[in-house]
C-alpha positions, 0 to 999 in steps of 0.5 A, a space after each residue: 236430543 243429540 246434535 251433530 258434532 262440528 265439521 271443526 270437531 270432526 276434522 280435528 280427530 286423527 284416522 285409525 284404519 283397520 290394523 290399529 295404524 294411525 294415518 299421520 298426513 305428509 307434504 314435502 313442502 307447505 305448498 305443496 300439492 300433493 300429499 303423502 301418508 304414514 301410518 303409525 302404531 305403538 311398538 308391542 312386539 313382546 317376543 323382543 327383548 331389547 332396550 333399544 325399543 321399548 314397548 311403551 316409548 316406541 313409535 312403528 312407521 311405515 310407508 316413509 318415503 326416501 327423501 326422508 333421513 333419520 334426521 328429518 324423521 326426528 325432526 318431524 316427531 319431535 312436534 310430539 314429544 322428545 325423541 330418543 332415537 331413530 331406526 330406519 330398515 327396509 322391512 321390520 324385524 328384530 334388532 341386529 345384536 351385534 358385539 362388531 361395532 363399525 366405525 363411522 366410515 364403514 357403514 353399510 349402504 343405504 336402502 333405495 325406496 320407502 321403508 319403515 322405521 321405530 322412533 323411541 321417544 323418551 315419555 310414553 306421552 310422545 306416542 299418545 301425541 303422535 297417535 292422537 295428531 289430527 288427520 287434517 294437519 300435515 307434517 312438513 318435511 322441508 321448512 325454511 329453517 330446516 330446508 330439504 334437498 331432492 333430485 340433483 341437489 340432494 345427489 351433490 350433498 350426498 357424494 360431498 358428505 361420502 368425501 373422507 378427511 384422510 387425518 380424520 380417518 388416519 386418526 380413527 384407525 390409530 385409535 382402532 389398532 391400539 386397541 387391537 394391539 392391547 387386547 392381543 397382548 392381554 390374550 397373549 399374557 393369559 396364554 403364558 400363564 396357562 402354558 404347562 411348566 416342565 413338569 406337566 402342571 397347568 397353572 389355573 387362573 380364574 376367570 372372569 364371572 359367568 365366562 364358560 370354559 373353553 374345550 382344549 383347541 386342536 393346536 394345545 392338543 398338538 403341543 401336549 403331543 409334542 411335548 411328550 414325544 420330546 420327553 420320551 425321546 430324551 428318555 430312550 435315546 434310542 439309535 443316536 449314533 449311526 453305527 448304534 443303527 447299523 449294529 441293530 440292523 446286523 443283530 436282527 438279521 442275525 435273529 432272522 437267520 437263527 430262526 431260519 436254521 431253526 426252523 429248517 431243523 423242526 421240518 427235517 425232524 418231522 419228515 424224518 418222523 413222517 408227520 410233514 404234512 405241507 398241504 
């Protein structure tokens, strides 16, 4: 005959609701009253091909509350196992690849509400530790080692850390426009070698591996028009002088009379011959 499990046994299994989420309790404080809940599950979206979530390390969180930052979400996992990483979006989807990387002083604006978040640990044993956490043992956000502000406190701490030290962000943009500058300058000595010689001939350099060929922009189009209309102009010389303009103006009135007479005789002919026929 088989007894009944412990009400201590039972309470110490975690909650999995329908969908595959493991429901992780939640308190802002220890004496807290109320409380809140997360729901969790393993990252499997296979169709995504990033590093940035790996499918056996990466934890899927809903349902976070917004007094909980990137810092306090690892904090809070961190009882589970070594955390890698922390993401929070305002709705789940793939990672924004992006070669653009901001700067630490032009981030975009912080979402305002709950939302979710993917949280890489760095053993797949941190995902089993977080999905097996027992449903009666809430997670505390604020402690007094690690003391969380809300209301108007959190609002002060915000606009004090939106405060920029102008030498630190001087320095930052230094730093950005002497690369900038590098990287026109490498732009601009591969240009010079690939700049056609007098002759016509394209010097080709190789480039870098696996880099595919650019088609001709429309501005090299308009400097190979360029070129070859100078190089015909230099040929011809045609009406340099003013008085070479007006002689051939003279000659091809001069033509246009001759054709005039001419044709003047060719229909005095064939009236004469009664072969005239106007209309």
């Amino acid at each position: 005959m088989k007894m009944a499990p412990s009400a201590k046994k039972h309470a110490e299994q975690s909650w999995v609701i329908p969908g595959g989420f493991t429901v992780l309790p939640l308190k802002y404080s220890s004496d807290s009253v109320s409380q809140h809940s997360l729901y969790v599950k393993e990252h499997r979206v296979r169709a995504e091909k990033t590093t940035s979530r790996p499918l056996d390390r990466t934890l899927f969180v809903l349902n976070i509350p917004p007094y909980c930052s990137e810092e306090i979400i690892k904090d809070l996992f961190s009882t589970f196992g070594k955390v890698q990483s922390v993401e929070l979006r305002e709705k789940p989807g793939t990672t924004e690849s992006s070669d653009l990387k901001l700067s630490k002083y032009f981030r975009p604006a912080l979402t305002k509400g709950f939302s979710v978040g993917y949280v890489v640990f760095t053993s797949p044993s941190g995902v089993k530790a977080a999905k097996s956490h027992p449903r009666d043992i809430p997670l505390i956000v604020s402690t007094e080692n690690h003391p969380v502000k809300v209301g108007i406190q959190k609002w002060i701490q915000q606009y004090r850390q939106s405060l920029i030290n102008p030498e630190k962000l001087q320095a930052a943009v230094d730093t950005f426009m002497q690369g900038y500058d590098q990287k026109k300058e490498e732009e601009s000595e591969r240009q010079k070698e690939a700049e056609e010689d007098d002759e016509g001939w394209v010097k080709v350099t190789r480039g870098v591996r696996g880099s595919k060929a650019r088609p001709h922009s429309e501005m090299a189009n308009q400097r190979a028009l360029q070129k070859e209309d100078k190089k015909r102009k230099r040929k011809e010389l045609l009406n340099f002088y003013t008085w070479q303009h007006r002689q051939t103006q003279r000659e091809h009135i001069a033509e246009l009379r001759r054709k005039f007479e001419e044709d003047k005789q060719r229909i005095a002919v064939l009236r004469a011959q009664r072969k005239f026929r106007p209309y």
